[in-house]
C-alpha positions as CSV (number, residue, x, y, z in Angstrom):
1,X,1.1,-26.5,-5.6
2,X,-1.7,-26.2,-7.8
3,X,-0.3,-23.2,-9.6
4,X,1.9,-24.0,-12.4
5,X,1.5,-20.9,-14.3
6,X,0.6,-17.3,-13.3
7,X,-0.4,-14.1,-14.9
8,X,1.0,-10.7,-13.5
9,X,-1.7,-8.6,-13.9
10,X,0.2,-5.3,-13.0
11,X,3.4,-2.8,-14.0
12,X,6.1,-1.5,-12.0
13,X,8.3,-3.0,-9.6
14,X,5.3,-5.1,-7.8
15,X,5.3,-6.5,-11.0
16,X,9.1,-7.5,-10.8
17,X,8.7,-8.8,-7.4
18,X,6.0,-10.8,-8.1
19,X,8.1,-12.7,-11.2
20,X,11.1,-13.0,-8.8
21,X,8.2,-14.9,-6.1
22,X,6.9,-17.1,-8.6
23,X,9.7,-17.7,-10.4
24,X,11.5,-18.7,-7.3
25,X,8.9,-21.3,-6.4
26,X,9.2,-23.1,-10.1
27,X,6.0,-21.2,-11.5
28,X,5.9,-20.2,-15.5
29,X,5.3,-16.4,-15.1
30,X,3.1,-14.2,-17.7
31,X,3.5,-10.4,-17.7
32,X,0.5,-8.9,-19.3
33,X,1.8,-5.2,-20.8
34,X,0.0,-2.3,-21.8
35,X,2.1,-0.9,-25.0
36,X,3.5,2.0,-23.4
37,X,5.3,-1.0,-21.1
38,X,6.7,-3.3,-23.5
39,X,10.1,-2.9,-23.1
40,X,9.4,-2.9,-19.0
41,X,11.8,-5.1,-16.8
42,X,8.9,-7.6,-16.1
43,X,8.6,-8.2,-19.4
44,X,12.2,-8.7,-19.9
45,X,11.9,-10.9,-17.3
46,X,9.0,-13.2,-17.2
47,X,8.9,-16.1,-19.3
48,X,6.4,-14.8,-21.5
49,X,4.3,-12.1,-22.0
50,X,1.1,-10.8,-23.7
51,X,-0.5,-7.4,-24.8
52,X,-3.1,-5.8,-23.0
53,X,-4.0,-2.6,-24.6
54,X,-2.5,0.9,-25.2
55,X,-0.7,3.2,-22.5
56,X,-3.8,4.6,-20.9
57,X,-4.8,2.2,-17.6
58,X,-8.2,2.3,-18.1
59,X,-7.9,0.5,-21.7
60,X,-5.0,-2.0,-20.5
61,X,-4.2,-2.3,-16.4
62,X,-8.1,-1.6,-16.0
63,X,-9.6,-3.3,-18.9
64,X,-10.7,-6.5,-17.0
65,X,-12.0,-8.2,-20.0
66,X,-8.3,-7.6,-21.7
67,X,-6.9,-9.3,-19.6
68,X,-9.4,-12.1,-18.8
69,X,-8.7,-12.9,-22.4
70,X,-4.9,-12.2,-22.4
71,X,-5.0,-15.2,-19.5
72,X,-6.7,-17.3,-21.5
73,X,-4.7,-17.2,-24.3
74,X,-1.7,-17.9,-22.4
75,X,-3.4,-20.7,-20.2
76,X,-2.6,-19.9,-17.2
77,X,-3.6,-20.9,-14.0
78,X,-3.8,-18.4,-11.9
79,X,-3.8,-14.1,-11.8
80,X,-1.7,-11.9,-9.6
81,X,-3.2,-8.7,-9.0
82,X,-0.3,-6.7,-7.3
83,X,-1.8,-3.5,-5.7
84,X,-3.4,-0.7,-7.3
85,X,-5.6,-1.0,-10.7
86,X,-7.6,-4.5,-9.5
87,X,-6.1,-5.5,-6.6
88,X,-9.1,-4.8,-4.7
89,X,-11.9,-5.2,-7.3
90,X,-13.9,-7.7,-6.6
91,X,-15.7,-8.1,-10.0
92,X,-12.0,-8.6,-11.2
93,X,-11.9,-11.3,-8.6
94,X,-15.3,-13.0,-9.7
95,X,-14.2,-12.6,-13.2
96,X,-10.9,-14.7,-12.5
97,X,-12.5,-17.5,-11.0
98,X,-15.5,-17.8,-13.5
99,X,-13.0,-18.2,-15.8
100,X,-12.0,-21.2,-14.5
101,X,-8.9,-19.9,-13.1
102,X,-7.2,-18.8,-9.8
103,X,-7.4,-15.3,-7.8
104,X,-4.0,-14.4,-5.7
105,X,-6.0,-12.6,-3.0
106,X,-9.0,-13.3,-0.8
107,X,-12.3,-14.1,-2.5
108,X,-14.7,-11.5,-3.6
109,X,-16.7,-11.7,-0.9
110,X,-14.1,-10.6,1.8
111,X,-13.0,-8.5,-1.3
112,X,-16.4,-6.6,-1.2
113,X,-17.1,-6.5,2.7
114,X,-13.8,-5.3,3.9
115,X,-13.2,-2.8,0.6
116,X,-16.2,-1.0,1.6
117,X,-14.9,1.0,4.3
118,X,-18.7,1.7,6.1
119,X,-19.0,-2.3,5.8
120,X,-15.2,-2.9,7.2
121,X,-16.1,-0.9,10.2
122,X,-19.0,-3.0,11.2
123,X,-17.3,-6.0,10.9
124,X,-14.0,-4.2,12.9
125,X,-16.7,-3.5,15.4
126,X,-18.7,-6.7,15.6
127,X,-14.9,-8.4,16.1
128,X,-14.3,-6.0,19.0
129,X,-11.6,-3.7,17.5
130,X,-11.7,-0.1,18.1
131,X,-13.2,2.2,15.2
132,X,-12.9,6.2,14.9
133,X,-16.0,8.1,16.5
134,X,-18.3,8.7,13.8
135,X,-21.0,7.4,11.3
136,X,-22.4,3.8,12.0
137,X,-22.8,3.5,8.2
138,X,-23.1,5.9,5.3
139,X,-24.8,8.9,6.0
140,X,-28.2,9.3,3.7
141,X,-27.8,12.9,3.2
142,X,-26.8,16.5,4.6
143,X,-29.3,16.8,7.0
144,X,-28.4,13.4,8.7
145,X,-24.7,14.0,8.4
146,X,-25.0,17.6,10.0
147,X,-26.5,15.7,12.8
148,X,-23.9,13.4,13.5
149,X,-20.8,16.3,13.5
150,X,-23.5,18.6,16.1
151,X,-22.7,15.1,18.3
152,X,-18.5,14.5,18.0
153,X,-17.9,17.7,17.3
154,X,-15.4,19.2,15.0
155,X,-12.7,18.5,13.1
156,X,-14.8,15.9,11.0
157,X,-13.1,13.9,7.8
158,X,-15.7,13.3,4.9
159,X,-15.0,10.2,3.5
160,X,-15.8,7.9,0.6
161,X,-16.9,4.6,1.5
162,X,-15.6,3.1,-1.7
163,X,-12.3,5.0,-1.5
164,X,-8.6,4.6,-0.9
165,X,-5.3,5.8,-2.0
166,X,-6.3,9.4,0.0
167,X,-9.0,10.1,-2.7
168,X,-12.6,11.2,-2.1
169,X,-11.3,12.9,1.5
170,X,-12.3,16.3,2.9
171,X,-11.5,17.5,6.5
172,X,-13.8,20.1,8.1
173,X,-13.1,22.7,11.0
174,X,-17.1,23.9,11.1
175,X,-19.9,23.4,9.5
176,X,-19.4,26.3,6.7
177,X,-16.7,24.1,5.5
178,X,-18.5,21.1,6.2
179,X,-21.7,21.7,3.8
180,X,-19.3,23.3,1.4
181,X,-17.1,20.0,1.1
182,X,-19.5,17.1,1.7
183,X,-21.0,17.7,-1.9
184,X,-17.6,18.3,-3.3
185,X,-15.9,15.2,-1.4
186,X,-19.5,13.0,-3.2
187,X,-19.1,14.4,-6.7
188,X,-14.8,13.2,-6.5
189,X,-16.0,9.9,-5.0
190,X,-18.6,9.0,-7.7
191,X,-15.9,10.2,-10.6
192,X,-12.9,8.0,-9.0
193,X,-14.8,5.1,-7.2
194,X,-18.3,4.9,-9.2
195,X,-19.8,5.3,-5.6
196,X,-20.6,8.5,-4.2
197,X,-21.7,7.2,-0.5
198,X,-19.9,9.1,2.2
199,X,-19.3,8.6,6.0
200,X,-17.9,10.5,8.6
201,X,-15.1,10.4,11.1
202,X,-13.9,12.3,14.2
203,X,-10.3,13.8,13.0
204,X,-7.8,12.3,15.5
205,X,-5.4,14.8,15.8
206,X,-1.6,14.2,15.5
207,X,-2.2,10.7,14.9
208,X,0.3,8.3,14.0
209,X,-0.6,5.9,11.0
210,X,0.4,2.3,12.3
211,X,0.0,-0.9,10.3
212,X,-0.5,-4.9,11.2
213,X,0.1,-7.3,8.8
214,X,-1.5,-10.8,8.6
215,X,-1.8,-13.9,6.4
216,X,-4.8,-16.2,6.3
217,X,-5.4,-19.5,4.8
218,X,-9.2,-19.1,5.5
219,X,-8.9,-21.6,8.6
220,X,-5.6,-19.8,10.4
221,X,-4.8,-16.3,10.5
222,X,-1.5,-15.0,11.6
223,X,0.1,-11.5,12.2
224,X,3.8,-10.4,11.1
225,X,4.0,-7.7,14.0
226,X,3.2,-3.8,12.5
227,X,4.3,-1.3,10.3
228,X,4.9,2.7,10.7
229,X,3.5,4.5,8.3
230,X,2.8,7.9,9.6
231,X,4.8,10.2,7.3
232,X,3.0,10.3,4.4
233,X,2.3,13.8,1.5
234,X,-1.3,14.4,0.6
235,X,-2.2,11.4,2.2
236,X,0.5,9.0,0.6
237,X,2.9,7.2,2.2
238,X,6.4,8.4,1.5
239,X,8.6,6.6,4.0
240,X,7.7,3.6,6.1
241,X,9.1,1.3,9.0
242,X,9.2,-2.0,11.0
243,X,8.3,-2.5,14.0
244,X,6.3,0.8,14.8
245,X,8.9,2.4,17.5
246,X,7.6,3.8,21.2
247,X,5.1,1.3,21.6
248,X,4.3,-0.7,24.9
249,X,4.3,-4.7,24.6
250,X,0.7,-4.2,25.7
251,X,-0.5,-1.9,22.9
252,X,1.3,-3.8,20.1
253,X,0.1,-6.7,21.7
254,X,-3.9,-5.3,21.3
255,X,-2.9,-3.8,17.8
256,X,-1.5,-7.5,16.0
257,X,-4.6,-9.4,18.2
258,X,-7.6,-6.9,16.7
259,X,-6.0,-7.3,14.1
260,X,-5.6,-11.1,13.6
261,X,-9.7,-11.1,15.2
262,X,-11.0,-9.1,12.3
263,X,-9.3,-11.2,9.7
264,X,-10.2,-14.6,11.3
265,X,-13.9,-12.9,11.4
266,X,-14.5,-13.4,7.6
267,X,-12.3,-16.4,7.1
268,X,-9.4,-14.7,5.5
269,X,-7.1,-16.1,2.8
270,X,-4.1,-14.5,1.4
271,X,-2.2,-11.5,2.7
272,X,-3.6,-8.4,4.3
273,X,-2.9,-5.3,6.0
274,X,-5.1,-3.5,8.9
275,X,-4.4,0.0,9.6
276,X,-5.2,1.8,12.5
277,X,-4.9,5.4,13.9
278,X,-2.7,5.4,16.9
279,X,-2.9,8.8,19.6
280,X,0.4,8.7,21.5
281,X,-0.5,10.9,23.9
282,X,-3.9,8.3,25.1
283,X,-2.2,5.1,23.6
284,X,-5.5,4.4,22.1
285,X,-5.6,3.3,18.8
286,X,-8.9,3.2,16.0
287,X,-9.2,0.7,13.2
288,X,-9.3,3.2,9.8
289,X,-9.6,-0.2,7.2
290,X,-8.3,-3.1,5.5
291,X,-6.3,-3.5,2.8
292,X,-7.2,-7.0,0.7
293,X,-3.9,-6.8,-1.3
294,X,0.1,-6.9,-0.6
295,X,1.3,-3.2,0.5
296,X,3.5,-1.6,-1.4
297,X,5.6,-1.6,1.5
298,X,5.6,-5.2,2.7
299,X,9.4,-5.0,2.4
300,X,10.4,-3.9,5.4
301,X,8.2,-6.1,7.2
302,X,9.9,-9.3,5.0
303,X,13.4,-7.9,5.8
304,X,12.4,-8.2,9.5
305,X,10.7,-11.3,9.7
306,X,12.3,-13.3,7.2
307,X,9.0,-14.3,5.5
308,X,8.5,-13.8,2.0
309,X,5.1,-12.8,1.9
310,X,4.6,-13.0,-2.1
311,X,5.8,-16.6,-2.2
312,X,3.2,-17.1,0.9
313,X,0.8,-15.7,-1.0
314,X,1.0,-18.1,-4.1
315,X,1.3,-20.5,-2.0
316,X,-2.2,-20.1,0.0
317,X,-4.0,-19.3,-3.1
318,X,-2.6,-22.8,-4.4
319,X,-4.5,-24.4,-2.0
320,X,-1.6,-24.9,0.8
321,X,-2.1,-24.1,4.3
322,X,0.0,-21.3,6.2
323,X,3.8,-22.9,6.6
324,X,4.3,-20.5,9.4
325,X,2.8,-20.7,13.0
326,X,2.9,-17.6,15.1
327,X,5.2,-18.6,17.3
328,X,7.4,-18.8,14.6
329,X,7.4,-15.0,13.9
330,X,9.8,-12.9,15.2
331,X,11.2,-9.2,14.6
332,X,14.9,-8.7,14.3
333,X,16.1,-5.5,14.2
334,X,14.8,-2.7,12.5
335,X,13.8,-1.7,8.8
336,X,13.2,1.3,6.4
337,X,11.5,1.9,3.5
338,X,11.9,5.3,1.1
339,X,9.7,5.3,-2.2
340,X,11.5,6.4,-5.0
341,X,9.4,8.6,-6.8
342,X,10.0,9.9,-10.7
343,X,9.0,13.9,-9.2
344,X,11.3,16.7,-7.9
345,X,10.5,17.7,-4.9
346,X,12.1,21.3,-5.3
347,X,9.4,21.4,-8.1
348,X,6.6,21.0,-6.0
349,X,6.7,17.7,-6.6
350,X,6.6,18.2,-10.3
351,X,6.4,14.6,-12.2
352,X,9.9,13.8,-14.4
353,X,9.5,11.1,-16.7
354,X,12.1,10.2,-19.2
355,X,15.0,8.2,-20.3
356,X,17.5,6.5,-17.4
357,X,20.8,7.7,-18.2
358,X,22.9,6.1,-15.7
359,X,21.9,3.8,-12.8
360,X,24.1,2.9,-9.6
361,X,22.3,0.9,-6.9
362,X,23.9,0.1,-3.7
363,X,24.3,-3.5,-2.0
364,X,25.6,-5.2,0.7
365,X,23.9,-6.9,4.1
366,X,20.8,-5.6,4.8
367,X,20.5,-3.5,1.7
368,X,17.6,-4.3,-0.9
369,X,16.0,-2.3,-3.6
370,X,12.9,-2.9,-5.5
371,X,13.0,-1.5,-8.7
372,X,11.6,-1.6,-12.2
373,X,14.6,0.0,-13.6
374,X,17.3,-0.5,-16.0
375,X,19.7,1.5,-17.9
376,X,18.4,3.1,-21.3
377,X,14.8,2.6,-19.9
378,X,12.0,5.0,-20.4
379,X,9.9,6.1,-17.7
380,X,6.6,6.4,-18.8
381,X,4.2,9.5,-17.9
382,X,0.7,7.4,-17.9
383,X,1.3,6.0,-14.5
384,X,2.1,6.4,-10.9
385,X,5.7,7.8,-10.5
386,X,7.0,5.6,-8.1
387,X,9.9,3.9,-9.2
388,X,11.3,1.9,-6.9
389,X,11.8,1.0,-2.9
390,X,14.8,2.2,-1.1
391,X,14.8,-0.6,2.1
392,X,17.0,-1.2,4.9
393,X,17.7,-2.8,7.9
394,X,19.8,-1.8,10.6
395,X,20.2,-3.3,14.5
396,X,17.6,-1.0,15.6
397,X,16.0,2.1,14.2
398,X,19.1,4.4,14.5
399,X,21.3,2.1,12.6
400,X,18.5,1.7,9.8
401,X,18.3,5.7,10.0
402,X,22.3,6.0,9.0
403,X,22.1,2.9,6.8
404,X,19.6,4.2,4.6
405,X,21.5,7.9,4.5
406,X,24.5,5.5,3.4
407,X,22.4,3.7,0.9
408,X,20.3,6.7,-0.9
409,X,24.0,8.6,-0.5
410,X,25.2,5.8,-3.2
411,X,22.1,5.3,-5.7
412,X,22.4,7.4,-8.8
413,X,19.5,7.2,-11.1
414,X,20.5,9.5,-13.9
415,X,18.4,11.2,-16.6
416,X,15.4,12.2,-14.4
417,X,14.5,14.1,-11.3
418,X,13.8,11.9,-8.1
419,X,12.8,12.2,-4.3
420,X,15.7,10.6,-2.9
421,X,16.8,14.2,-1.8
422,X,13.9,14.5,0.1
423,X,14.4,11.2,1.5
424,X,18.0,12.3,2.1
425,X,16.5,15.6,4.0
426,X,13.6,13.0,6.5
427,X,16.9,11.0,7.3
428,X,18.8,14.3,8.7
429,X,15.5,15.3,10.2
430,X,15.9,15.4,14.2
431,X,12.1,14.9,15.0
432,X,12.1,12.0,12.4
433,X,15.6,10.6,13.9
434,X,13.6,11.3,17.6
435,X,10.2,9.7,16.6
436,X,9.0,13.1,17.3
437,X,6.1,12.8,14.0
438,X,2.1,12.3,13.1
439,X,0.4,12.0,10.1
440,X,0.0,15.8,9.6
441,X,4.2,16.1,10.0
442,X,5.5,16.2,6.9
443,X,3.6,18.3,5.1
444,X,3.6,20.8,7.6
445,X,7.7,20.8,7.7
446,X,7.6,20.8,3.8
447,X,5.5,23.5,3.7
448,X,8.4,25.3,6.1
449,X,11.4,23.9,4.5
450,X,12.1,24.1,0.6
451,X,14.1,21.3,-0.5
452,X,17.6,22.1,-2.8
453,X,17.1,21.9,-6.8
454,X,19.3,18.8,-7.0
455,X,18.4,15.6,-9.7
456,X,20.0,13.0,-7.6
457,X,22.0,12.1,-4.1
């Protein structure tokens, strides 16, 4: 392999799993830190580690210079991204390999196509996978934009082309709200993504958000099977599982090939994730874009596969070809994921950092969690809450269902206010323990059904 060193270029637990990966495979791991992360467990447990800048992102996990220069010092060879902050940045990419050293991704090129979300649908079209009825490309203006929505009709979704992570999103029921929210949804655009370009979408209603996901080696690309991702809060995902239930061998089988046909399409190296929009009711399903990064919840697709998809990762970006063939992937079982999250959800979600006090996590067969945790550790406030990943897996979806009531039943993470009771509340949920649930579900049954003051399960 030619990696021999690597440079984790992110926080958190992805950061953990990434060391665990590398380290696994006989790779010298580097975790760059911002200060507020210096006594993090990926620093504790890489082999070295370097300063990046001070607790906000945008001077440390965002400062691509910083950490050009961080991997330098160190001499590494290569740079793992994680997701979030640059995993999808394609000057970050173009940076790492003028430098002489290795991206863990695809190259900027795919980076840029396929993380413009106007660009991702032409090439989803052009590789004959589905797309949502709207805009052919970013709209110019209001004018032109009105005249699209007079054509599909209403609800519309105003979105940024740049976007991602639910940000730069506006759904409109008529064209009062329309012209009210297309400047608003341009202005939060340009202020999160540096783009303000917009396109529009036909709102599927009571769609179910379904995942595939692939690895390339930029010759070969193959698929893992899917993902279900449908319940998710302000656009988030908050609890995920593999395979997607209820679907026909036919659909999945179209899902994973449009899939595996848009990745070949631009020569694709590394590990991705397409997501679609699946209507139950039509069993139509509509490409919504393509992740160029690991998912945060890649888990449950490694505990029913058996493929670690980090190690393939650092493997393909060291200039090996993919050690899997397709027919070698299969599904056993079923999986679940739950993000922890550092918020109390009978708070309205309020954030909780602070100081772990006490920290019991389950095990046994079939029982993982990711974490970045450790007794006596502070959780910082600069950053994303999430705290760790809850997975399962079970001998089919209603044995992962009581596994994971089992497993969140036993983790105590003290000190701090967490989600796992409203993880606890989705697993005793009869439309979620039927399949009975869309995108829109959770909030909607949130909105109806206040959750117990209670600071852990």
């Amino acid at each position: 392999m030619a990696i021999g060193s690597l440079l984790i270029a992110n926080r958190g637990e992805i950061a953990v799993r990434i060391i665990r990966a590398a380290q696994a495979l006989g790779i010298r791991t580097v975790q760059a830190h911002s200060a507020a992360d210096a006594d993090s467990l990926a620093v504790k447990l890489a082999d070295d580690a370097v300063l990046i800048g001070p607790p906000p992102a945008a001077k440390s996990y965002l400062d691509i210079g910083a950490i050009i220069a961080a991997a330098k010092e160190k001499d590494v060879d290569a740079i793992h991204p994680g997701y979030g902050f640059l995993a999808e940045n394609a000057e970050f990419a173009d940076a790492v390999v003028e430098a002489g050293m290795i991206f863990v991704g695809p190259d900027a090129e795919a980076i840029r196509l396929l993380g413009d979300k106007v660009a991702a649908r032409d090439v989803a079209r052009q590789a004959g996978v589905p797309t949502v009825p709207g805009s052919h490309g970013r709209v110019a203006d209001l004018d032109e934009a009105r005249a699209l929505v007079e054509e599909i009709g209403f609800p519309v979704m105003i979105k940024a082309a740049a976007g991602g992570g639910g940000r730069g999103i506006r759904i409109a029921e008529d064209f009062a709200a329309f012209e009210k929210q297309f400047p608003q949804a341009a202005s939060e655009a340009r202020a999160a993504f540096g783009d303000g370009g917009l396109y529009i979408e036909k709102v599927i209603e009571n769609a179910r958000h379904i995942e595939v996901q692939i690895l390339g080696d930029g010759d070969n690309v193959i698929h893992c099977y899917e993902r279900e991702c449908s319940l998710q809060r302000r656009r988030q995902k908050v609890w995920e599982e593999a395979p997607a239930f209820g679907l026909s061998p036919t659909v999945r089988a179209a899902l994973t090939e449009c899939a595996v046909a848009l990745a070949k399409s631009v020569g694709y190296r590394g590990a991705g994730t397409v997501e679609y929009l699946y209507d139950a009711d039509t069993q139509a399903f509509y490409f919504i874009e393509m992740n160029t990064r690991i998912q945060v919840e890649h888990p449950v697709t490694e505990m029913v596969t058996g493929i670690d998809l980090v190690a393939e990762m650092l493997r393909i970006a060291g200039g090996e070809k993919l050690s899997i063939a397709q027919d070698d992937v299969h599904v056993e079982g079923h999986a679940i994921e739950c993000r922890i999250n550092a918020e109390d959800p009978a708070q309205n979600f309020l954030p909780s950092p602070g100081q772990i006090s006490g920290l019991s996590v389950p095990e046994g067969e079939g029982v993982r969690f990711d974490t970045m945790l450790y007794d006596g550790y502070f959780v910082p406030p600069f950053y994303d809450s999430l705290l760790g990943k809850m997975i399962v897996r079970g001998v089919d979806r209603a044995d992962a269902i009581r596994r994971m009531e089992q497993a969140l039943g036993a983790l105590v993470i003290g000190g701090i206010k967490t989600t796992v009771p409203l993880h606890l509340a989705i697993a005793a949920n009869p439309d979620v323990i039927a399949g009975a649930f869309h995108t829109k579900y959770l909030e909607g049954w949130l909105a109806g059904a206040p959750l117990s003051e209670t600071e852990n399960a």
